[in-house]
SELOGU-544680 format. One line per field, with one value per residue (C-alpha): x, z, y. Coordinates in nm, 4 decimals, always signed. Each point is the difference from the previous one (the first is absolute). Layout:
c1: X	... $
c3: Z	... $
c2: Y	... $
***
This chain:
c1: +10.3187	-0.0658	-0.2182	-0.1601	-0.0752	-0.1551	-0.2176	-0.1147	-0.0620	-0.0892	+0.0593	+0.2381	+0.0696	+0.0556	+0.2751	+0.1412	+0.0770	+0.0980	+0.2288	+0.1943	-0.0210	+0.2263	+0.1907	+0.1888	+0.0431	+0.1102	+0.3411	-0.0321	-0.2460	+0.2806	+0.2236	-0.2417	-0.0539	-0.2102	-0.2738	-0.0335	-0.0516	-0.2347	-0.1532	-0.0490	-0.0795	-0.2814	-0.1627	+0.0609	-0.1289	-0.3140	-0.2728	-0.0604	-0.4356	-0.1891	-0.3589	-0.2495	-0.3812	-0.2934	-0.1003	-0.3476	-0.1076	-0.3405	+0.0405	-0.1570	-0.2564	-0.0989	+0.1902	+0.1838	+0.3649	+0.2613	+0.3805	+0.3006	+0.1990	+0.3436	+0.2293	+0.3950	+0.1687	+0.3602	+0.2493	+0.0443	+0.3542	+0.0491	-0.3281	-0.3622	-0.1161	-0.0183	-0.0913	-0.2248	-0.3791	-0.0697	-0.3278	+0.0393	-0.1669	+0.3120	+0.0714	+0.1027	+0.1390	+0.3075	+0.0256	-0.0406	+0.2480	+0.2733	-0.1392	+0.0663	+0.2971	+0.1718	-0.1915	+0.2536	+0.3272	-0.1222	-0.1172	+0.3403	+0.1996	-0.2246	+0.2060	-0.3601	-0.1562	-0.2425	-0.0732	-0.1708	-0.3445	-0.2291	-0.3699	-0.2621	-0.3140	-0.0709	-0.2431	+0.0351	-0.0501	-0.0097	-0.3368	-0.1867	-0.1154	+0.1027	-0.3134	+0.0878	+0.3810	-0.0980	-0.2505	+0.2984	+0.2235	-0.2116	-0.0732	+0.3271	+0.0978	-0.2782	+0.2369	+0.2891	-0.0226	+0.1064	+0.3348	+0.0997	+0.1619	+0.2416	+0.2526	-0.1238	-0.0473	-0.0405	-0.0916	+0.0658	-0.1010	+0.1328	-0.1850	-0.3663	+0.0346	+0.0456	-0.1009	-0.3856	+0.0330	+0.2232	-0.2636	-0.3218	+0.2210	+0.0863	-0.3697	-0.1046	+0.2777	-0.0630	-0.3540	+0.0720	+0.2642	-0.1499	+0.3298	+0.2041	+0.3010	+0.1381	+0.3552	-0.2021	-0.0092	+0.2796	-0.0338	-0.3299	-0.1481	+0.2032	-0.2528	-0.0557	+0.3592	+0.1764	+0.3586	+0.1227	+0.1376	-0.1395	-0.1899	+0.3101	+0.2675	+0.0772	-0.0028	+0.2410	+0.1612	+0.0722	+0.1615	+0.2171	+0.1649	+0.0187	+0.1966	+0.2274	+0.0970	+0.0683	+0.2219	+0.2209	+0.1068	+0.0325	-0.3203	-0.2883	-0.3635	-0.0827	-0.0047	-0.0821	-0.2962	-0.2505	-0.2471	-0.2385	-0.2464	-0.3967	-0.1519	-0.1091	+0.1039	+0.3623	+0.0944	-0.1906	+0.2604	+0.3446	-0.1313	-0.0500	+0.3461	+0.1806	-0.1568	+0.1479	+0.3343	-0.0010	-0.0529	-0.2429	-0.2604	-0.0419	-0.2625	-0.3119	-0.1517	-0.3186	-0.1562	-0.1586	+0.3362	+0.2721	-0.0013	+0.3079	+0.0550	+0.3003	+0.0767	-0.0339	-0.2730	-0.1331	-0.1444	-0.3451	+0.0368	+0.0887	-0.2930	-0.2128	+0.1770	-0.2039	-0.3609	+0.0789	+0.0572	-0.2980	-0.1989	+0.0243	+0.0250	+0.3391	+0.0519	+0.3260	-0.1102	-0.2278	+0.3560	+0.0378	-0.3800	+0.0675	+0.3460	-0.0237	+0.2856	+0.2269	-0.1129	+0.0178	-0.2013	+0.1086	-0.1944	+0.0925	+0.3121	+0.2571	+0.1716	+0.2950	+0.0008	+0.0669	+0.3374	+0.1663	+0.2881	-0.1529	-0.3297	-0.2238	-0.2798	-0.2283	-0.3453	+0.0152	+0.2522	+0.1224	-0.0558	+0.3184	+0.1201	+0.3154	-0.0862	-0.0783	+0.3213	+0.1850	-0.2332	+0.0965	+0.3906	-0.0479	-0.1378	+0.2923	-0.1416	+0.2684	-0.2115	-0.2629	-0.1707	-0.3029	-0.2454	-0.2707	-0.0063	+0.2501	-0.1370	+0.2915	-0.0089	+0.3519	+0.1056	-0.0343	+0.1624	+0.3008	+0.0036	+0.0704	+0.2547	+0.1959	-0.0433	+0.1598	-0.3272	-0.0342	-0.2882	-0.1659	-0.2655	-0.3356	+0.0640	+0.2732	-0.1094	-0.3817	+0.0611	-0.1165	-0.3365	+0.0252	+0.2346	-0.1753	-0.2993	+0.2178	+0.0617	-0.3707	-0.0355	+0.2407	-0.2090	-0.2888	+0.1650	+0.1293	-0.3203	+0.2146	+0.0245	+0.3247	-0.0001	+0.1332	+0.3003	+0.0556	-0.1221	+0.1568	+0.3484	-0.0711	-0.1097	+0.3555	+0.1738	-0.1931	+0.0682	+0.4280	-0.0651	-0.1175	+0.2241	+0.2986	-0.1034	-0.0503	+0.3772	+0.1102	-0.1318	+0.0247	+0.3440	+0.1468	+0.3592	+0.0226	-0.1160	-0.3681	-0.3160	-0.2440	-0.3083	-0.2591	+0.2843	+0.0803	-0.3683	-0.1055	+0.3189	-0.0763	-0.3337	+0.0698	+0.2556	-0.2038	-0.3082	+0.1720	+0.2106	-0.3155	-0.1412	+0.2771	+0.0294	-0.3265	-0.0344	-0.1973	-0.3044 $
c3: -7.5589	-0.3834	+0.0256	+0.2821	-0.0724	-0.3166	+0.1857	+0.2703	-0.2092	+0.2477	+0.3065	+0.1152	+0.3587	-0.0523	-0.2790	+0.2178	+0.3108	-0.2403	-0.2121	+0.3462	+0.1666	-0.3907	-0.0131	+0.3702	-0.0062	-0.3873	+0.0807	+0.3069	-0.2118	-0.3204	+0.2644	+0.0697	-0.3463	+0.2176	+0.0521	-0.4094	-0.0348	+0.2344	-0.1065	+0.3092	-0.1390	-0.2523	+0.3002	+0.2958	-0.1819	-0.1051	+0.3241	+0.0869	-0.0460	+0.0230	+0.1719	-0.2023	+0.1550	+0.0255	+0.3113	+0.0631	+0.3059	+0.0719	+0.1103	+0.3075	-0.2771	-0.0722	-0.3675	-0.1569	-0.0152	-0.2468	+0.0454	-0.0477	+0.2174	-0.0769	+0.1775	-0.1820	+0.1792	-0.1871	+0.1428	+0.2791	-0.0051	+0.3486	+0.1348	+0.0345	-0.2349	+0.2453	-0.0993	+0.0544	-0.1511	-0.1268	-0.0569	-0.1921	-0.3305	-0.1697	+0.0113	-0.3067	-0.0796	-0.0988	+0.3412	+0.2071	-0.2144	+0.0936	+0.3383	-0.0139	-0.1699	+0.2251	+0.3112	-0.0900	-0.0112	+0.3464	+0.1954	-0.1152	+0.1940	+0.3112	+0.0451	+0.0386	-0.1870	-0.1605	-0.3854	-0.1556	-0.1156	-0.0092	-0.0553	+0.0043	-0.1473	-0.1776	+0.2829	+0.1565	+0.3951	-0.0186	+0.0887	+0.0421	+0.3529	+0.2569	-0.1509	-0.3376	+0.0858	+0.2091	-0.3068	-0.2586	+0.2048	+0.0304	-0.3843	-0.0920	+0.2954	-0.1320	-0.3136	+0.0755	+0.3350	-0.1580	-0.1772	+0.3066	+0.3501	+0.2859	-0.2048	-0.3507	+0.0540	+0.2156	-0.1000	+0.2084	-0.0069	-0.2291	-0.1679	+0.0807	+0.2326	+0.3560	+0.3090	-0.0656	-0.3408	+0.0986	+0.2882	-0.2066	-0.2651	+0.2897	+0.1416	-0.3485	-0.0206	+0.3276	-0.1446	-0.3153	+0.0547	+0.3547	+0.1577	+0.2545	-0.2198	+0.1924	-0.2428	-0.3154	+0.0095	+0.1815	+0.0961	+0.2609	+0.2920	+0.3222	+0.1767	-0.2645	-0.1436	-0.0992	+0.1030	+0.2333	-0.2046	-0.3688	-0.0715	+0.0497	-0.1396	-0.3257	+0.1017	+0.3007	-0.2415	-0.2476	+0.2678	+0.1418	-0.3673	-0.0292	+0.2937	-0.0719	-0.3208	+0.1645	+0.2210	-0.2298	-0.1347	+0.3720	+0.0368	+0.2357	-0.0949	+0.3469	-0.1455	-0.3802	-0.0846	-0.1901	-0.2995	+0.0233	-0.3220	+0.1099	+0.3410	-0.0123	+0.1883	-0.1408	+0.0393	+0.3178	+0.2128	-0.2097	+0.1486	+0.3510	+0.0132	-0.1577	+0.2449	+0.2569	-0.0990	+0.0054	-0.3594	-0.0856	-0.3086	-0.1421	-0.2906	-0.0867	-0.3360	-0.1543	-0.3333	+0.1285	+0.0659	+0.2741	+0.3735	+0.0924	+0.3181	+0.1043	+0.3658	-0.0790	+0.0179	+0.3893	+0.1725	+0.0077	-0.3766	-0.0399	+0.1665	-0.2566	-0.2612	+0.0795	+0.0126	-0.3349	-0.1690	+0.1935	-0.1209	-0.3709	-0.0966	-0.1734	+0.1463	+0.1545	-0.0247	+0.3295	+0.2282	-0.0877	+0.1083	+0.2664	+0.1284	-0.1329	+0.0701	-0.0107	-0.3056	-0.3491	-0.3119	-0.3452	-0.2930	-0.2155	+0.0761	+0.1083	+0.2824	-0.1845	-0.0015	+0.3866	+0.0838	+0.1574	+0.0447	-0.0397	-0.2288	+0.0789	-0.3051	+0.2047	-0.2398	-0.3526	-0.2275	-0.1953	+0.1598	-0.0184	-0.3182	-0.1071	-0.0393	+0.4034	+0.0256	-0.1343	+0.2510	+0.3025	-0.0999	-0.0933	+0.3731	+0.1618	+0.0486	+0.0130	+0.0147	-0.0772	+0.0956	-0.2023	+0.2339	-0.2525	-0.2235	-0.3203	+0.1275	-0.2044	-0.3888	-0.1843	-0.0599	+0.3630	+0.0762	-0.2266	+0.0476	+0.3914	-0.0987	-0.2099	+0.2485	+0.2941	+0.1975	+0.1805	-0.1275	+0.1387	-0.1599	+0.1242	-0.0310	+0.2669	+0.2077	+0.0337	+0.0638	+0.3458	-0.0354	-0.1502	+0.2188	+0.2989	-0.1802	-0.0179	+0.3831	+0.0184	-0.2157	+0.2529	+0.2955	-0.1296	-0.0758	+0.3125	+0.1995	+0.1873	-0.0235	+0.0770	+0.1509	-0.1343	+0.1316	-0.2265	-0.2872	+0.0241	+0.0225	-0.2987	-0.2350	+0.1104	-0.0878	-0.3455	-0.0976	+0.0732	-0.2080	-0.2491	+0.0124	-0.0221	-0.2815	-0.2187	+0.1415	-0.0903	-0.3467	-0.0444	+0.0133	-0.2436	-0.0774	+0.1992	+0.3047	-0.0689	+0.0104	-0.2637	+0.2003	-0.3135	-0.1764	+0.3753	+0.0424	-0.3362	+0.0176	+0.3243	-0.0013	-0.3511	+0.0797	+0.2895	-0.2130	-0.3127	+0.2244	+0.1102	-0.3255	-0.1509	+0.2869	-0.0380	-0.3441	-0.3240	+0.1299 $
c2: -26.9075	+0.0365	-0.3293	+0.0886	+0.3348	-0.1165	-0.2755	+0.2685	+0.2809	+0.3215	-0.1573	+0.2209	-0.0019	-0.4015	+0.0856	+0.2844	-0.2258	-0.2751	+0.2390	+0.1392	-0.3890	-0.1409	+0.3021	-0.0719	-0.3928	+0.0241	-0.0709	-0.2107	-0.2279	-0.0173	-0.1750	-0.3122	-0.1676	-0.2481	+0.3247	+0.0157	-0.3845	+0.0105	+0.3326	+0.1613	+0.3163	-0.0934	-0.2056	+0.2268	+0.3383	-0.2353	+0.0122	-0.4088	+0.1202	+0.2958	-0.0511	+0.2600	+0.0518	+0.1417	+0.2047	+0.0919	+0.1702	+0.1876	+0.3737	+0.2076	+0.1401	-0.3525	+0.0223	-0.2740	+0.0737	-0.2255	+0.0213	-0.2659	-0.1706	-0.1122	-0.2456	-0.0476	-0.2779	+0.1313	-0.2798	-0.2856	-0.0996	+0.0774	-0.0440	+0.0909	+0.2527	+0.3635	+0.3519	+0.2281	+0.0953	+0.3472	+0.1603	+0.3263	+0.0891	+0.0374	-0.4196	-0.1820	-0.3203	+0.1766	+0.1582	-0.3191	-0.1692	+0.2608	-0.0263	-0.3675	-0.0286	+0.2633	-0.2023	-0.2865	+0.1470	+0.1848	-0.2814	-0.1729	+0.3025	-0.0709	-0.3402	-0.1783	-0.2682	+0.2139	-0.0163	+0.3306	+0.0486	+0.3319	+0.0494	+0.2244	+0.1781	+0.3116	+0.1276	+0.3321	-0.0268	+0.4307	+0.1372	-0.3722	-0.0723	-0.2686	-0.2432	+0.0612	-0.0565	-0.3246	-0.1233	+0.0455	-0.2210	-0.2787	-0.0245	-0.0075	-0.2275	-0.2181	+0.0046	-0.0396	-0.2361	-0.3445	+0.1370	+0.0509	-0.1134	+0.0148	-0.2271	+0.0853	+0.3544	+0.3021	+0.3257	+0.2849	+0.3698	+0.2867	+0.3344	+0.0100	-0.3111	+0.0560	-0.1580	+0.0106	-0.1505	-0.3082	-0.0392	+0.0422	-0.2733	-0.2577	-0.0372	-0.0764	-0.2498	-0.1466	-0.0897	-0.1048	-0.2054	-0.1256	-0.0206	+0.2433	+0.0364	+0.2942	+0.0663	-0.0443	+0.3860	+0.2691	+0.3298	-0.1630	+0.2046	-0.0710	-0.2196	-0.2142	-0.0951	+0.3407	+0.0550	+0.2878	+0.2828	-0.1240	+0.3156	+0.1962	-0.2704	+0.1570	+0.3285	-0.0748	-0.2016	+0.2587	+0.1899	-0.2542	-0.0989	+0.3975	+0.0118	-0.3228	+0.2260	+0.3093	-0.1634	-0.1768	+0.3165	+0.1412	+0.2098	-0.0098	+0.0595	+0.1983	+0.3814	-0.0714	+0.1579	-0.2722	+0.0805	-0.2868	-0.1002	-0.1220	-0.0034	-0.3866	-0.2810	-0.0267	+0.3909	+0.0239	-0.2871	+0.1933	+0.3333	-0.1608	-0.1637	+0.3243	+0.1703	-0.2920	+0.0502	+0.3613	+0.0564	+0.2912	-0.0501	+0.3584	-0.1332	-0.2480	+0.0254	-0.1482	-0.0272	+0.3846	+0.1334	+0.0173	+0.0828	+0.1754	-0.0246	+0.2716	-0.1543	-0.3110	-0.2557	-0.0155	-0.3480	+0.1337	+0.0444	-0.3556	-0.1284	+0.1871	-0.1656	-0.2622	+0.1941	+0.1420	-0.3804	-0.1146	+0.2936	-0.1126	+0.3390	-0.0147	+0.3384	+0.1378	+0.3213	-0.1257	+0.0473	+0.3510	+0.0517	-0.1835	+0.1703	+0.3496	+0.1823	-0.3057	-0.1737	+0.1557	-0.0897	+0.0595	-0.1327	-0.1950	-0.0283	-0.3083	-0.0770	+0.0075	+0.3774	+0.0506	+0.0179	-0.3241	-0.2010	-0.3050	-0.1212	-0.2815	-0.0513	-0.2059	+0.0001	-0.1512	-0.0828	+0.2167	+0.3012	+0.2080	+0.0532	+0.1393	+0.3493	-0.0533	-0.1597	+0.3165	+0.2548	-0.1943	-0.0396	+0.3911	-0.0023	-0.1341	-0.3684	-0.3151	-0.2935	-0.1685	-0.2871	-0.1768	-0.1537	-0.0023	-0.2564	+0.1253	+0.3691	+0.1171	+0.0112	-0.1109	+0.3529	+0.1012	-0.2848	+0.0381	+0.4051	-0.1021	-0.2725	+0.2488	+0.3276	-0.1462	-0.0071	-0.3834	-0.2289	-0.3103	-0.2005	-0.0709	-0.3798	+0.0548	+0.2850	-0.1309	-0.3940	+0.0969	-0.0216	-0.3398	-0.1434	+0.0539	-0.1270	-0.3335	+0.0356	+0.0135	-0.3018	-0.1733	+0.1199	-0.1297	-0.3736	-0.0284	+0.1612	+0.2249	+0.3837	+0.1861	+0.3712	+0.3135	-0.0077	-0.3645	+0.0787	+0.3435	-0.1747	-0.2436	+0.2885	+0.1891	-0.3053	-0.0799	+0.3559	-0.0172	-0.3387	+0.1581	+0.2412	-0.2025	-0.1693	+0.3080	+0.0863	-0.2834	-0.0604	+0.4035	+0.0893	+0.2378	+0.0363	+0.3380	-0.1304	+0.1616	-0.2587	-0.0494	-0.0834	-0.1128	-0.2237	-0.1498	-0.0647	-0.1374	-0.2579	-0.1107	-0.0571	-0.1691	-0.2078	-0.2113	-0.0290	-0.1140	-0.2677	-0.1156	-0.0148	-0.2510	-0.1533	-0.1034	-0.1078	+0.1377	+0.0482 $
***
C-alpha cells in the first residue's frame, strides 16, 4: 500500500478499495508462499491497460464540445474483460480503477468466466437532449470500437448509461466495425439482443442476497421497512422487488434531498422512478410534486435520515459516511446492504461491523447486474433468448452462490459472518489461481 500509494498519489477511491481488498486476504495470502513468488498482489492491484481518449461531439447549438473517454481493462484471468461504462462529470482515472479492480473480485463471485474492466467519460447526460446524448455516443464509440469485442470485451451499462446510451453505442459499433456482433455489448434493447429482466438484475439482485442474509439468521424481509439511496436504474428494480416481497420502502434521496415516503413506496411510484431518470433532471424532489400527500421532500438531506430497518445506498460510492452510519443505528436500523459500488466509506463500514448492525458489500450484494449480463452474453453466443421465468431462476441461484461463498470464506469464531472479508477472499482466491496457473504474464 505504501508503494502504491506513493506511485498513485491522490487517487483515492483506487487506494480505498485496494486498502479494504489487502486488509481481508492478508492472512489467507501469508498461507500460499507460491502467491508471493509469483507476486500476485503487485500484478493483480496493477490494471493489464488503461485506454485514454479524446471525445468530441457537436452540440444542439452547433458548439464544439471536448470531453475524455476512458476504458480500464483491470484483469482477464478468468475471462473476457466485463464492466460497466459511466458517464458522469465526476469520472477519473482513479474512479474507474476502483471500479475495475472491485469489477474483478465481483465477477469472480458470479461463478462466470468474466474478467473485470470499467470505462467511461466525464460527460454529464443531465440537461443535454436525446441528439446531443445520441451524438456523444457515437464519438466515443468511434473511440473506443476496436478495444473491444464479444470475446475481448463487453461493456455494459452503469451511472449515466442506460438503455438509450448502449443503443445509440451499438449502432455506431455495428457501422464501424461492419459486423452484427450482438454480445459485444450487454444491457441491449430486447429486440435486438437484450436479456429478459437485465434492466432490473441488480436491483432484484440486491434484494435476493438481502434476503439469503436475513434468512440465515432466521428473519424474513416481508415487513422491514427499506430506506433506498438514488432513483436510477439500480434503486428503481430493489424498490420493485421489496415491494414484491412485501417489503415497504419508506425513503428515496437525491443529490436535492430525500423523499420520505411514510406508507411506503406505491407501484405507481415505481414507474416514475423511471420518468424521473429519463428526465435528466437529477431531481427527486419531482416524486413529492408528483404524489403530494404521500411523498415528502426534505432538502438537503440523506436517505439515511428516515427511519429503517434495512439501508440500500444504491447511487455512488461513498455515499454514507459514518456519521450516517451512527443516525441510522441511533434509528433503530440492523442492516445494511451496499449495492452501490463501495457506497460505504471505511468508517461506516467498520462503525456497522462493531455496532452489531449486519453489512454486505456491494461486490456481493450487486453481482446481479453483471451476472445476468453474462447470461446475456450466453444468449447472444448461442442465438437463443430465455424468458423471465429462466433467467429469473439463474439470477436466484447466482445470488445463494454468492452467498455461500461469502459464508464460507466469512466465518467468525462466534458463529457471526463477515460478509467483506468472505467476499474479498473468494473472489481473490479464483483469480489469483488463475493467475499462477497461467504463468507470469
Amino acid at each position: 500500500m505504501a508503494k502504491l500509494s506513493a506511485k498513485y498519489p491522490g487517487e483515492k477511491e483506487y487506494l480505498q478499495a485496494v486498502q479494504e481488498v489487502l486488509e481481508s486476504i492478508e492472512d489467507i495470502y501469508n498461507q500460499h508462499p507460491e502467491f508471493e513468488k509469483a507476486k500476485i498482489v503487485e500484478r493483480m492491484v496493477e490494471p493489464d491497460r488503461i485506454f485514454t481518449f479524446r471525445v468530441t461531439w457537436v452540440d444542439d447549438r452547433g458548439e464544439v464540445q471536448t470531453n475524455t473517454g476512458y476504458r480500464v481493462q483491470f484483469n482477464s484471468a478468468i475471462g473476457p474483460y466485463k464492466g460497466g461504462l459511466r458517464f458522469h462529470r465526476a469520472v477519473t482515472p482513479s474512479m474507474l480503477k476502483f471500479l475495475g479492480f472491485e469489477q474483478t473480485f465481483k465477477n469472480a463471485l458470479t461463478t462466470l468466466p468474466m474478467g473485470g474492466a470499467k470505462g467511461g467519460s466525464d460527460f454529464s447526460p443531465n440537461g443535454k437532449s436525446d441528439e446531443e446524448i445520441m451524438r456523444f455516443c457515437q464519438a466515443f464509440m468511434q473511440e473506443l470500437w476496436q478495444c473491444i469485442g464479444p470475446d475481448q470485451d463487453i461493456p455494459a451499462g452503469d451511472v449515466g448509461v442506460g438503455g438509450r446510451e448502449i443503443g445509440y453505442m451499438y449502432g455506431q459499433y455495428k457501422k464501424l466495425a461492419r459486423q452484427y456482433n450482438t454480445g459485444v455489448l450487454t444491457g441491449k434493447g430486447s429486440t435486438w439482443g437484450g436479456s429478459v429482466l437485465r434492466p432490473e438484475a441488480t436491483g432484484f439482485g440486491a434484494l435476493y442476497f438481502t434476503q439469503n442474509m436475513l434468512h440465515r439468521i432466521g428473519k424474513d424481509i416481508k415487513g422491514c421497512t427499506i430506506a433506498v439511496s438514488g432513483f436510477g436504474n439500480v434503486a428503481w428494480g430493489a424498490s420493485k422487488k421489496a415491494l414484491e416481497l412485501g417489503a415497504k420502502v419508506v425513503a428515496l434521496s437525491g443529490p436535492d434531498g430525500v423523499c420520505e415516503i411514510p406508507d411506503g413506496i406505491t407501484p405507481e411510484m415505481i414507474d416514475y422512478m423511471l420518468v424521473m431518470r429519463a428526465s435528466n433532471r437529477d431531481k427527486v424532489e419531482d416524486m413529492a410534486t408528483r404524489f403530494p400527500g404521500k411523498a415528502f421532500f426534505t432538502p438537503g438531506k440523506k436517505a439515511w435520515s428516515v427511519k429503517c430497518d434495512i439501508a440500500l445506498p444504491c447511487a455512488f460510492q461513498n455515499e454514507l459516511s459514518e456519521e450516517d452510519a451512527k443516525e441510522l443505528k441511533a434509528n433503530g436500523t440492523w442492516c445494511c446492504c451496499e449495492v452501490s459500488n463501495m457506497g460505504c466509506e471505511p468508517g461506516a463500514i467498520h462503525y456497522f461491523q462493531n455496532n452489531g448492525v449486519m453489512f454486505a458489500p456491494g461486490k456481493a450484494v450487486n453481482a446481479g447486474g453483471v451476472a445476468t449480463s453474462g447470461l446475456e452474453m450466453t444468449q447472444n453466443a448461442s442465438h437463443i433468448s430465455w424468458g423471465a421465468k429462466e433467467v429469473d431462476e439463474r439470477l436466484h441461484f447466482i445470488m445463494a452462490s454468492i452467498h455461500s461463498q461469502c459464508v464460507q470464506f466469512g466465518q467468525q469464531p462466534d458463529g457471526s459472518v463477515d460478509y467483506v472479508k468472505g467476499a474479498n477472499i473468494a473472489g481473490f482466491m479464483k483469480v489469483a489461481t488463475a493467475m499462477l496457473e497461467q504463468g507470469i504474464i
